[in-house]
C-alpha positions in Angstrom: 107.8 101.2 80.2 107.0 97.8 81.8 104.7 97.5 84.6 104.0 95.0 86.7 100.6 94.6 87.8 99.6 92.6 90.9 96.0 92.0 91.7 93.7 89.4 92.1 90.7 91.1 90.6 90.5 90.0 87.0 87.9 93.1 86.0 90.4 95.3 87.4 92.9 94.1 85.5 90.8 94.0 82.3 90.2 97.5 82.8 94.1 98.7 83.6 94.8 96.5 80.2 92.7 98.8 78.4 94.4 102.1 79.6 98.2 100.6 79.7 97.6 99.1 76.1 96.9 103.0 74.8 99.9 104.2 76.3 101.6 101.7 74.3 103.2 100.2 77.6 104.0 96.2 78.3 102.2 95.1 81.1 102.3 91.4 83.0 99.6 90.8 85.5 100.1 88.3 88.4 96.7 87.1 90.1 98.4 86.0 93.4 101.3 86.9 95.8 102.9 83.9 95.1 102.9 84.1 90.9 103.8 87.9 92.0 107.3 87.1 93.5 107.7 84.3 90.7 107.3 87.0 87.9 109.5 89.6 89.5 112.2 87.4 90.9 112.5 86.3 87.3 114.3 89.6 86.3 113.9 92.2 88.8 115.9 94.7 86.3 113.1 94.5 83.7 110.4 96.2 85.7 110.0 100.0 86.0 106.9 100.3 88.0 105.3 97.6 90.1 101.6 97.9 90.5 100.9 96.1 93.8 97.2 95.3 95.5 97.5 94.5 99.7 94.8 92.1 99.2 96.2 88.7 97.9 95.6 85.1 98.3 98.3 83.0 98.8 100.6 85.6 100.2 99.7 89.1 102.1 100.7 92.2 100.2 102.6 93.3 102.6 105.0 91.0 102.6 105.1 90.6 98.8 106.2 94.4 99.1 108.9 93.8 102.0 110.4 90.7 99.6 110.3 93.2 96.6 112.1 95.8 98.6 114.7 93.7 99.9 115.4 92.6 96.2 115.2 96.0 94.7 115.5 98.8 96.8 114.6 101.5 94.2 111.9 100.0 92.0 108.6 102.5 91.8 106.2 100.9 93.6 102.5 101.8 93.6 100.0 100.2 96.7 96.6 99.6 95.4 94.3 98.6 98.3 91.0 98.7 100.2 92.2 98.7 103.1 91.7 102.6 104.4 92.8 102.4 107.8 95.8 104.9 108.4 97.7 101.6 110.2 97.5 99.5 106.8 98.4 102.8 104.9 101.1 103.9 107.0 102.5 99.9 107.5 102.6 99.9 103.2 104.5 103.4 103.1 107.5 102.3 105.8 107.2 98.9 104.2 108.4 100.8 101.3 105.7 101.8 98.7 106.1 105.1 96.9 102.6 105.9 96.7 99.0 104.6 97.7 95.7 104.3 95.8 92.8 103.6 97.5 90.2 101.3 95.9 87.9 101.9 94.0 89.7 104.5 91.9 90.4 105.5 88.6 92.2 104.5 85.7 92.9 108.0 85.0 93.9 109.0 87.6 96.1 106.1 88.4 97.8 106.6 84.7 99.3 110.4 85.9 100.1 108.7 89.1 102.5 106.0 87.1 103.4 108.8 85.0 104.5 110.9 87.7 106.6 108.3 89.4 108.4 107.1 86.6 109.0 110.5 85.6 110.8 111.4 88.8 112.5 108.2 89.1 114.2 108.4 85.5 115.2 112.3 86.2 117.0 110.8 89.2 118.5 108.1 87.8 119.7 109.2 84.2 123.9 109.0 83.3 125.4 110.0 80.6 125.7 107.1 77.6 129.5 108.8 76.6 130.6 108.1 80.3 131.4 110.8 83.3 131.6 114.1 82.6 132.7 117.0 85.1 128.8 117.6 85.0 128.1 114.2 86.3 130.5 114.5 89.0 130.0 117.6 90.4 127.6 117.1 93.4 124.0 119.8 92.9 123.4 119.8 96.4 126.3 119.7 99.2 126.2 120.9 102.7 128.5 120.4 105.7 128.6 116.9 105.7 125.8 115.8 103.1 126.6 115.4 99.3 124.3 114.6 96.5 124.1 114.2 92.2 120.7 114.1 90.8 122.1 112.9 87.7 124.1 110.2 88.9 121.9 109.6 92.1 125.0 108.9 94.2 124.4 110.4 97.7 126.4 110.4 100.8 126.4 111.7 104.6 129.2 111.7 106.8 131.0 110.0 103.6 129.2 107.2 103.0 127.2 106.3 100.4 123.3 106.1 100.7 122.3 103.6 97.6 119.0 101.8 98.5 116.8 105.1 98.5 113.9 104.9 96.7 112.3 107.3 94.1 109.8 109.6 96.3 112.6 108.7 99.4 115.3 110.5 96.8 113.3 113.4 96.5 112.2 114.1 99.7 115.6 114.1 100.7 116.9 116.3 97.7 113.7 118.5 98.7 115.3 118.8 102.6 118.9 119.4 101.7 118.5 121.8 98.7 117.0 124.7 101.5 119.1 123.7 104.8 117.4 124.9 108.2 114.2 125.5 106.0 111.3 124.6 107.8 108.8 122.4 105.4 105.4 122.2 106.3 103.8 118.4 105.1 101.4 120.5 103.0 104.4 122.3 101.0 106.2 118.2 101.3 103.1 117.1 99.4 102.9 119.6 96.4 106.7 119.2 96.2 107.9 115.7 96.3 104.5 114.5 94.8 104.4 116.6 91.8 100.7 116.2 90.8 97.2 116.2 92.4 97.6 114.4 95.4 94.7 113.1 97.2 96.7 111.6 100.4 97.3 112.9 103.5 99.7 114.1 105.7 100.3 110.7 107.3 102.2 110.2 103.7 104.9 112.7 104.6 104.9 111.4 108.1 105.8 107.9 107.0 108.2 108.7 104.5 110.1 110.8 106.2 110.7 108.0 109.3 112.1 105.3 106.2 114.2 107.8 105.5 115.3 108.6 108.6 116.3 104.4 109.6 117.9 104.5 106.4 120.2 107.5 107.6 120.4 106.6 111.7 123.8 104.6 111.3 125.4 107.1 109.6 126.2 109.4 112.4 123.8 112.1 114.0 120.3 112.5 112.6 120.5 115.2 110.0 116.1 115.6 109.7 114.6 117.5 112.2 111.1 117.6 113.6 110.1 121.3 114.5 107.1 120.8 116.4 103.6 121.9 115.3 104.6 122.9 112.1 107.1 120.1 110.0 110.4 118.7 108.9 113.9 120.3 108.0 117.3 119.1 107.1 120.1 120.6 109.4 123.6 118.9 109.8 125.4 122.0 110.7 125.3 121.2 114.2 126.5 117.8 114.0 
């Protein structure tokens, strides 16, 4: 795996080093937005997880997240901040961010949190070496107008395709669609989609699920429904 790691907190890093190094991972650290972009504009394809601190000098966080997205829609990307507001968190989620860690934290813990992500994102993004097989084209999940592969990742709605999802995005939406008309609480969301011990809150789901939802508004009719007071479902039935 190669991670990119973007912080300006050189003991931090020293101690991440530490822990990537014994999972026999390559790591880069960048020490400011600006190096940040350098290093990942460089060869956006080599990175599989980007570890990304909201506290930078030179350039804000934020935006070094928005310019990452708009190159690479799909690459895992982490938030590691201080900020605990539920603005900056929720502002870092629609941004685009898979996932959150609030400082101070720990390296543990951040580890099964990498694992997790890159985990789900390879299991949605694997093909077949040999080329397409009848497997690889049949679509897992299909409803009235919503198709999707998991091994491919190919997705469409109202026949077109949806290809700048990212990982957690992907799965929230394959999480929706597999159970149509099912009402999901943002508790059952949480131990679903995030597959380990998640210590965020609801306002995760909450922010996910409106990215998603401006990725799918120009499609035709809005196929995720809020059912008041209690959570999210997918229904395209009606539409």
């Amino acid at each position: 795996m190669n991670i990119l790691m973007i912080e300006d907190n050189h003991s931090v890093c020293e101690m991440m080093a530490m822990f990537l190094k014994k999972q026999n991972w390559h790591y880069e650290f960048a020490y400011d937005g600006i190096e940040a972009e350098e290093k990942f504009n460089a060869d956006p394809e080599k990175w599989d997880i980007i570890l990304l601190d909201l506290n930078l000098p030179k350039k804000d966080g934020m935006q070094v997240a928005a310019d990452i997205r708009r190159v690479s829609p799909t690459v895992p990307l982490i938030m590691l901040t201080a900020r605990d507001t539920e603005s900056d968190q929720v502002l870092g989620l629609e941004i685009g961010a898979d996932d959150y860690v609030t400082k101070p934290f720990s390296a543990i813990t951040l580890i099964a949190r990498i694992k997790a992500l890159y985990r789900r994102s390879q299991l949605g993004g694997q093909k077949s070496a040999t080329g397409s097989t009848k497997a690889e084209n049949a679509y897992d999940v299909e409803t009235k107008h919503f198709k999707m592969n998991t091994k491919t990742r190919e997705v469409f709605l109202y026949g077109h395709e949806i290809s700048d999802l990212t990982p957690k995005e992907f799965d929230l939406l394959k999480t929706l669609a597999s159970k149509p008309r099912q009402v999901f609480t943002r508790e059952q969301l949480l131990q679903l989609v995030w597959d380990y011990e998640y210590y965020g809150d609801e306002r995760t789901v909450d922010a996910h699920i409106k990215k998603l939802r401006q990725k799918l508004e120009d499609l035709g009719p809005q196929v995720i429904k809020t059912v008041w007071g209690v959570g999210y479902k997918f229904d395209d039935e009606a539409n």
